[in-house]
N, C-alpha and C positions, 0 to 999 in steps of 0.2 A: 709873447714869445713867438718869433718866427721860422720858418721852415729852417730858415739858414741857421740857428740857432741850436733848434734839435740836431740838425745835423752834426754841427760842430760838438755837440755833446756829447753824439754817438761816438765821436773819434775816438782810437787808441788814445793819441797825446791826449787828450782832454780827463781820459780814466784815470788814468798815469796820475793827474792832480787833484785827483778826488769829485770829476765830476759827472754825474750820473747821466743819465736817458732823462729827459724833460719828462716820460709819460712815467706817473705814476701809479695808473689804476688803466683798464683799456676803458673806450669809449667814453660817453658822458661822466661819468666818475670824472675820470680827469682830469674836465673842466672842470666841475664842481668844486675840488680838492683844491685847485687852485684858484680859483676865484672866492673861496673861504679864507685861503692862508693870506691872499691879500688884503682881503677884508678886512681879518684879524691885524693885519701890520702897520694898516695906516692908522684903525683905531690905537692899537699900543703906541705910534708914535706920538698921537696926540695925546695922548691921556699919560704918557709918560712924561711927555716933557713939561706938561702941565704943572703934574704933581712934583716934582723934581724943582721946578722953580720955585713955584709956592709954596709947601710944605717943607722942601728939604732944602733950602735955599742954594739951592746949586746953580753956578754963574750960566745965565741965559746958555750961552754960547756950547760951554761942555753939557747941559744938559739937550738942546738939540742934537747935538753930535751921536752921545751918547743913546737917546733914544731910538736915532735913527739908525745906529746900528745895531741895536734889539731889533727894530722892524725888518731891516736884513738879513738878521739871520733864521727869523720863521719862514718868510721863503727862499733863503740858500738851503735850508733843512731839508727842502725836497728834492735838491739836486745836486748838494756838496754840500752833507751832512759834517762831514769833519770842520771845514771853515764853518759853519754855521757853530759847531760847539766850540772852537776857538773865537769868534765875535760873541757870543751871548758869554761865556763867561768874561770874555776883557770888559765889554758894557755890565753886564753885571754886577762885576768886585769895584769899579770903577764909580758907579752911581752908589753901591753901599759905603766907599769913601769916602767920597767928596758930603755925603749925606746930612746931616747937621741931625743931633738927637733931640725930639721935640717932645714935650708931655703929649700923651695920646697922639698918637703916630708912633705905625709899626716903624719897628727899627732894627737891624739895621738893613734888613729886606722889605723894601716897599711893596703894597698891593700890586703894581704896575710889576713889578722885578719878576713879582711869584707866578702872575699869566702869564709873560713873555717868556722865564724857562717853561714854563708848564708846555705852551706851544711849540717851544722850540725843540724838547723830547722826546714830544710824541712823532712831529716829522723827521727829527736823528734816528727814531728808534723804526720808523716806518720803511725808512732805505738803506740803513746801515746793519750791522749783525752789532749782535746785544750788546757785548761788550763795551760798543764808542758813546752809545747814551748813558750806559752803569757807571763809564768811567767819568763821565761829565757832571755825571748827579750827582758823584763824590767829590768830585773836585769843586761843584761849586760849594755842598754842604760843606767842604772843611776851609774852604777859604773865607766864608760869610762867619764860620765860628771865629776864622780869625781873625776877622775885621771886628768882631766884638768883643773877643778879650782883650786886641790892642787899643782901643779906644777908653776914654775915660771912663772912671767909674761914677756910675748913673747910681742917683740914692735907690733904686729897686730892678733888679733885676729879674723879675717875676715876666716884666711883658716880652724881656728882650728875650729870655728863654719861649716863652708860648712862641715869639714870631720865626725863631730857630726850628722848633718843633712844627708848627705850620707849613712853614716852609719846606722843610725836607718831606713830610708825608707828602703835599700835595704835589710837589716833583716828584718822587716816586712812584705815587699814583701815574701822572704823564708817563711816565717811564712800562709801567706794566702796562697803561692800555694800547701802547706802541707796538708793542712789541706780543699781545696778545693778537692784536690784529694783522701785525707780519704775518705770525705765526698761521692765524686763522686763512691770512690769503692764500701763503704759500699752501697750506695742506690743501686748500680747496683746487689750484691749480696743479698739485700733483694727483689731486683723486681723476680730475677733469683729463689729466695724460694717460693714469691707468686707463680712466673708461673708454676714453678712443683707441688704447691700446687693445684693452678686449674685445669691442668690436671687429676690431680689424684680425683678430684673431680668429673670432667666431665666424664671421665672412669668409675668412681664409678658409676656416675648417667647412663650412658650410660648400666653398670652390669645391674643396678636395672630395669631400661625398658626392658632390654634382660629379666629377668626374671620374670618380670610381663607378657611380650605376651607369654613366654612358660606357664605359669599359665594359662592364657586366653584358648590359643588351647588343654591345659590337661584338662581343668574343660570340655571344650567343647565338645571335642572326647572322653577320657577316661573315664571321669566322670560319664558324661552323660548316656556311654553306659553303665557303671558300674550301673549303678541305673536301667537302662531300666532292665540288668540281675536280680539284686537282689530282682526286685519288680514282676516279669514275674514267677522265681524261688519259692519265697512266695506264691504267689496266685496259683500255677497249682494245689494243691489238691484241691483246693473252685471250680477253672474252669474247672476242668476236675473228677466227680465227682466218676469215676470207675475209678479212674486211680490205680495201685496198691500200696502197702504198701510200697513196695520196693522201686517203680520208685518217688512214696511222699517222703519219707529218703533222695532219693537220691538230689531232687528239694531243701528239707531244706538244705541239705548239700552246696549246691551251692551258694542258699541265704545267709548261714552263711559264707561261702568264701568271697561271693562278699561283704559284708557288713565288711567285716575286711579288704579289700582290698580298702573298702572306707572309714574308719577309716585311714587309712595310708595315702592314696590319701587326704584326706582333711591335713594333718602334711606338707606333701610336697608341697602341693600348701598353705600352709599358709608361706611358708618359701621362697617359692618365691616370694611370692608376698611383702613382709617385713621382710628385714632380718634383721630389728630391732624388729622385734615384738615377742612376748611369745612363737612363734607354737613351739622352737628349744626346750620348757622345758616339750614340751607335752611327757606323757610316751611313751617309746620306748620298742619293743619285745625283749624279755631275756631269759635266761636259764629256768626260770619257766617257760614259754612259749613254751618250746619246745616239752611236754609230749602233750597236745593239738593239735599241729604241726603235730605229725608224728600219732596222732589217724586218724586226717583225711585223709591223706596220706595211712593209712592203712583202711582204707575202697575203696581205688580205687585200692591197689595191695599190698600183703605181706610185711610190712615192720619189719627187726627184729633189736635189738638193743645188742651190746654188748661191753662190757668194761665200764668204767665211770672213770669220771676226780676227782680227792682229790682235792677240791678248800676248802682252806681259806675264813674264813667268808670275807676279803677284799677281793678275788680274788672272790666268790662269789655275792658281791653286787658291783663289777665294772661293770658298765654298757656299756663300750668297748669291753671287753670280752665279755660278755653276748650278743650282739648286733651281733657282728661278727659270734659267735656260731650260733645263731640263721638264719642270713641271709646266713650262707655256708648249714646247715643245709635247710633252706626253696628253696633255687634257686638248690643242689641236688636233693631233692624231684618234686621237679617242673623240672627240664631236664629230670626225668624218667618219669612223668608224658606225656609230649611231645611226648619224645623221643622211648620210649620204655614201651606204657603203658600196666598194667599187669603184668610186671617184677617184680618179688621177689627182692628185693632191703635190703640190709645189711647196717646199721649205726654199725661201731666200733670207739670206743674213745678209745683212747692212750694216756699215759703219760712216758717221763722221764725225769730225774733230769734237764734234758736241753728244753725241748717243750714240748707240746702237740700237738695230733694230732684228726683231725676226717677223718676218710674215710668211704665214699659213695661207693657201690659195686652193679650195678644193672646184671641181668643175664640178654639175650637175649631177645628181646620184645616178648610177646606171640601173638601178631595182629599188622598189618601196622597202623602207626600212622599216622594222620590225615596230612592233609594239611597244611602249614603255611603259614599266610599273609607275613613272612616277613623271613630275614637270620637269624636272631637271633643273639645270640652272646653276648649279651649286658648284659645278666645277669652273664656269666661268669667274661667280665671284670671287669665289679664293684665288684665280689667278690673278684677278683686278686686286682683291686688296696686296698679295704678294708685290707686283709689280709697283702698284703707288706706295710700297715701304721704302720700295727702294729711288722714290721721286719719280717715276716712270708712269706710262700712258695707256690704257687696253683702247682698242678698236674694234670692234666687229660689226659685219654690212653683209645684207647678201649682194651678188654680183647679180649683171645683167645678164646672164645666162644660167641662170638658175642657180650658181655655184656659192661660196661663201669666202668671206676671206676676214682673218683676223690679222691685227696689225699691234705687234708690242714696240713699246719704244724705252729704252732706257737708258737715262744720262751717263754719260761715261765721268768719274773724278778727276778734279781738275788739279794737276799736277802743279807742285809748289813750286 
């Protein structure tokens, strides 16, 4: 059998005529299955036509014929099970006719007859649903009964009834072990779908607990502390009543950080905690968002902006775009913040026919920056994977004057 073969078996037309998938069993089975059935076919054609000639004196010519399309239909049985029980009963009723009745010699189902349905059964019953083999095992039993009431009367009829009886059980038999092992594969490949089903279940559940205790320890550490700042922030001009104009500015400013930080922080933790629930449709920062953005930003150190992107009112109200813009923009602002605070820091946007681009250009810190709890890091990768979601490129270098500068780039869609 060749690729081109399976193929064409796969086809709709080809289902349409009763013809099945080549593969019977996955893997080495398979093979097996069918290098048995052929096995079985060549021996039935010879040993059919053998016996047919010599025993049943049947003309050379119709007993090859005939034989040979018994051997046909054990391997059509495995992939057009209907013409395989339309060939084995025509060969069949055909070799019980033409049969000649001999003393000792079954009659009027030969030994050869009774393995070639036997075989040809189990393979109907192995692709087919029950019914096509059940209805084939009766239509040969009652057409074999009637090849032997219509034929002469024989002085005993003791052997012709055993080889009627013979015959039907041991197709039968064919018939149930066909269709027990249907039975048995199919159950086995539906247990084999729940079990990958429940895993995938248990994994899921098992996600959704991961993501519940990260919830848990962010409400608790982050949250927390986020709230002690923003409510600490608020209240210093009430609690400190000569504090100055400046250093109050600066307090609201904080409070109004930490309060958009907890705005976000409750999105995040609602999406942990149920990532079936609504938080994914809560609004998200965008391109209008970002004038706001870098006001603040420009109250703790120079920021200037230059160039601007031509977006499309689609390209304008994509929220992927707008989202990304805004968090390359918010986490460059925030590493100069860190890193180098007091730095004059430059936004240019760029465009051409093929990307866009933003780049962050901070100049050398004006004062040592503070201490950090931790190595950080973590807001650069999430913008890199962010950015290459959307096929796009991260850069970051320090500059020759001590400064840094980050360079995103992101393909712009190409227009049908």
């Amino acid at each position: 059998m060749t690729v081109e073969n399976l193929q064409a078996a796969q086809r709709p037309g080809f289902r349409r005529l009763g013809i099945l998938p080549l593969r019977v069993a996955p893997g080495r089975a398979n093979l097996a299955i069918w290098a048995v059935a052929i096995a079985c076919a060549l021996a039935q054609l010879a040993v059919s036509a053998s016996l047919s000639v010599t025993l049943y004196r049947i003309p050379l010519a119709a007993a090859l014929l005939l034989s040979l399309v018994q051997a046909a239909a054990i391997v059509l049985a495995l992939f057009a099970p209907a013409w395989a029980t339309v060939l084995a009963l025509i060969a069949g009723n055909a070799l019980s006719g033409l049969a000649v009745a001999a003393p000792g010699q079954p009659w009027p189902i030969a030994a050869s007859t009774i393995v070639a349905y036997a075989l040809v059964w189990v393979g109907v019953a192995l692709r087919a649903r029950w019914w096509l083999p059940v209805a084939g095992w009766a239509f040969s039993v009652l057409s074999s009964v009637m090849v032997a009431v219509d034929a002469p009367a024989l002085p005993d009829d003791g052997p012709v009834i055993a080889n009627l009886v013979v015959f039907a059980a041991v197709t039968l038999g064919a018939v149930l072990v066909g269709l027990g092992i249907r039975n048995w594969s199919l159950l086995r490949a539906q247990l084999r779908t729940e079990r990958a089903a429940t895993a995938a279940e248990l994994a899921r559940r098992e996600a959704v607990q991961d993501k519940a205790r990260i919830a848990r320890e962010l409400h608790d550490v982050v949250a927390h502390g986020m709230s002690a700042i923003q409510v600490r922030a608020a209240s210093a001009r009430y609690r400190m009543p000569d504090l100055p104009a400046e250093a109050a500015a600066e307090f609201d400013e904080v409070a109004a950080t930490a309060r958009s930080a907890m705005r976000e922080m409750r999105v995040i933790l609602g999406l942990l905690r149920d990532e079936e629930s609504g938080a994914d449709h809560a609004p998200q920062p965008g391109l209008d968002d970002l004038p706001a953005l870098v006001a603040r930003a420009n109250d703790l150190a120079p920021v200037a902006e230059t160039g601007s992107w031509q977006l499309t009112p689609a390209e304008r109200s994509d929220p992927l775009l707008g989202l990304t813009a805004y968090r390359v923009v918010q986490e460059g602002l925030s590493n100069v913040a860190r890193h180098a605070p007091g730095a004059a820091t430059e936004i240019d946007w760029t465009e051409t026919p093929t990307e866009r681009g933003i780049r962050i250009r901070n100049a050398a810190p004006t004062r040592t920056a503070a201490p950090r709890a931790d190595d950080g890091g973590h807001g650069l990768r999430g913008m890199r994977e962010r950015v290459e979601a959307m096929g796009g490129t991260v850069a970051a270098a320090v500059t020759g004057d001590g400064g840094y500068v980050l360079q995103v780039r992101i393909p712009r869609e190409e227009k049908a």
